[in-house]
Residue frames relative to the residue before (quaternion, step in Angstrom):
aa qw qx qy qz dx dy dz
X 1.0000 0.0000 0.0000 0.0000 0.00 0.00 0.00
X 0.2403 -0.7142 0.6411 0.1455 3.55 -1.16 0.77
X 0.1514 -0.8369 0.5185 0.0883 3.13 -1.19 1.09
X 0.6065 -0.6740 0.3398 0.2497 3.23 -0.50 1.34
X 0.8698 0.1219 0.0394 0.4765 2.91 0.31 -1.89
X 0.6504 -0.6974 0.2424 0.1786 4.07 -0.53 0.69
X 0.6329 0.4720 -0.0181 0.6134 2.93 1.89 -0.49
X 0.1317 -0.8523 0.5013 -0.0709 3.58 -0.15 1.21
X 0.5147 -0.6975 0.4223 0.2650 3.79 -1.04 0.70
X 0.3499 -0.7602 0.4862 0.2513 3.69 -0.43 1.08
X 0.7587 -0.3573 0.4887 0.2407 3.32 -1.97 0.61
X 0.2684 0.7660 -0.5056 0.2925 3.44 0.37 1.51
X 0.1547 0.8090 -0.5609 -0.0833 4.13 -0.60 0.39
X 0.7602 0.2235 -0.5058 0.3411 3.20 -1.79 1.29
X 0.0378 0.7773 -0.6253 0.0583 3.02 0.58 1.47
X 0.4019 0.7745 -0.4055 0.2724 3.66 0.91 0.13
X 0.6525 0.6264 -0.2223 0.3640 2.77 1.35 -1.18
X 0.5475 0.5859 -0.0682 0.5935 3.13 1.77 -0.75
X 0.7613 0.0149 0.1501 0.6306 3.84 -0.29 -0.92
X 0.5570 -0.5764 0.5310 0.2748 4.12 -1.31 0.36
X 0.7480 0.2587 -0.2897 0.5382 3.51 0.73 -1.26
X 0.3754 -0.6688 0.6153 0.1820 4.31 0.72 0.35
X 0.9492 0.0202 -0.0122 0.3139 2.77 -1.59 -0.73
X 0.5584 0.7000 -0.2519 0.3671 3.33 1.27 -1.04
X 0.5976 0.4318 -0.3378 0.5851 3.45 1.15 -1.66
X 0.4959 0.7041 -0.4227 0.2823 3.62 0.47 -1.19
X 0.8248 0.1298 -0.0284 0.5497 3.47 0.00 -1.50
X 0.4649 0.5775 -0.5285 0.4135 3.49 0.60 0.93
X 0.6864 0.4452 -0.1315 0.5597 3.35 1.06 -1.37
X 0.5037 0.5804 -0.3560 0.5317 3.64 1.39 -0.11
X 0.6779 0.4968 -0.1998 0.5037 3.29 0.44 -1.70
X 0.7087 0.4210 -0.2920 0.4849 3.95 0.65 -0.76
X 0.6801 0.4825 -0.3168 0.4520 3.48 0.84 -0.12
X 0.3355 -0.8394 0.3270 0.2755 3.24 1.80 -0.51
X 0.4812 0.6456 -0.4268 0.4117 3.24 1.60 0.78
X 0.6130 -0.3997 0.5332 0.4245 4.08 -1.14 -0.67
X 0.1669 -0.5159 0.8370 0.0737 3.63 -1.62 1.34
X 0.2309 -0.6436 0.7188 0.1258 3.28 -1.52 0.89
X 0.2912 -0.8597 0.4138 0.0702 3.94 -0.03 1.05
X 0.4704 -0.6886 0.4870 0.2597 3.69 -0.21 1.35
X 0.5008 -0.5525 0.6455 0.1652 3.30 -1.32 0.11
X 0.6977 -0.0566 -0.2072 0.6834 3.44 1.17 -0.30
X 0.1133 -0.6724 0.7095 -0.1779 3.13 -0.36 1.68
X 0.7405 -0.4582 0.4680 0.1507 3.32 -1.55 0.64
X 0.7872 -0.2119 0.1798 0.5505 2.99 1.41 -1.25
X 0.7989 -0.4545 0.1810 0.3498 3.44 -1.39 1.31
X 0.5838 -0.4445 0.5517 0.3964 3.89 -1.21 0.67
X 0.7794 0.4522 -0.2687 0.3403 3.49 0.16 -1.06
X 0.6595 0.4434 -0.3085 0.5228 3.59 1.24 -0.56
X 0.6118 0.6085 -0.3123 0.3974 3.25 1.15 -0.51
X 0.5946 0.4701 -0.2396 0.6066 3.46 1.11 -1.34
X 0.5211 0.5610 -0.5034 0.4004 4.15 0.84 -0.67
X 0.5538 0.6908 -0.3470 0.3093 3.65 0.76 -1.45
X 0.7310 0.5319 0.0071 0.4274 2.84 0.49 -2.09
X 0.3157 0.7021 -0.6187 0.1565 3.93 0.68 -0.18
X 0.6737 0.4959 -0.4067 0.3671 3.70 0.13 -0.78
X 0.7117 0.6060 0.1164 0.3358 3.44 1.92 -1.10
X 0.5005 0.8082 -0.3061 -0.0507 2.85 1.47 -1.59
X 0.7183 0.4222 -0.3954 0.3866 3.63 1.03 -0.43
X 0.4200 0.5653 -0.6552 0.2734 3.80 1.10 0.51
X 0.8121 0.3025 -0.3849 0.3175 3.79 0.22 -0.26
X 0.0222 -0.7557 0.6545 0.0088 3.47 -0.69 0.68
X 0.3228 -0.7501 0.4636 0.3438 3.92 -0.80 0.77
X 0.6438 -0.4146 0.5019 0.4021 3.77 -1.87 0.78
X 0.2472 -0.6918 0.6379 0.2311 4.06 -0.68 0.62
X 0.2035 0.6306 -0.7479 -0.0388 3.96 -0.72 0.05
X 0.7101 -0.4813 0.4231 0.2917 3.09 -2.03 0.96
X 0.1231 -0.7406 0.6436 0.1490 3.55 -0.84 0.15
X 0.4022 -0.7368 0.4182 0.3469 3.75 -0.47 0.75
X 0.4807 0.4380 -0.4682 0.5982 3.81 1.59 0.14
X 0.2781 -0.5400 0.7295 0.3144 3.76 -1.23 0.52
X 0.4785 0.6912 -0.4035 0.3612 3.79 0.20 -0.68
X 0.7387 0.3819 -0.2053 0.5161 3.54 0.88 -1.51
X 0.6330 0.4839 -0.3244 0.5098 4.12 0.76 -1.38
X 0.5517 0.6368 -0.3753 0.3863 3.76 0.89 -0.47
X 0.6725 0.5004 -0.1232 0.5311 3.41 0.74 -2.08
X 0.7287 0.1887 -0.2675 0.6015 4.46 0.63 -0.42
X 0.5892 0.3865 -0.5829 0.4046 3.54 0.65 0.90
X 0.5380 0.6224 -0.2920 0.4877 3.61 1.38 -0.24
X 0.6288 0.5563 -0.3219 0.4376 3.40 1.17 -0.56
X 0.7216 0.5007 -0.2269 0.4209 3.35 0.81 -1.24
C-alpha cells in the first residue's frame, strides 16, 4: 500500500462517544486521505466492520497489536489482519 498522506490515526477506542458511526467515520475519512488507521483493541467496533467501511480502502485499517499474556490470543488478531 502507498500512503499518500504522512500522518496516520493513533490507537484510540469509543470514538462513539464522539460521532455515532465512531470508528467507522474514522477509517473512512482515513481511507480518503489515503493514509493508515491504527485500530484500538477496544474499538467500538470489530476489525472486520472496520475494514467493511473501508472497501474502496481495505488496507487503511490495520489493528494496534498489544501483547496479550496468551500467545494463542496475539496469534488469533494477527490472523485477522
Amino acid at each position: 500500500m502507498q500512503v499518500n498522506f504522512p500522518i496516520f490515526t493513533a490507537p484510540a477506542g469509543g470514538h462513539v462517544k464522539g460521532h455515532p458511526d465512531g470508528e467507522l467515520a474514522t477509517a473512512q475519512a482515513t481511507g480518503a486521505l489515503g493514509t493508515l488507521m491504527i485500530v484500538s483493541a477496544h474499538s467500538s467496533y470489530s476489525l472486520e466492520e472496520i475494514a467493511e467501511a473501508v472497501a474502496a480502502a481495505p488496507d487503511a485499517a490495520v489493528e494496534s497489536l498489544t501483547e496479550s499474556p496468551k500467545p494463542r490470543g496475539s496469534l488469533r488478531r494477527v490472523a485477522r489482519i
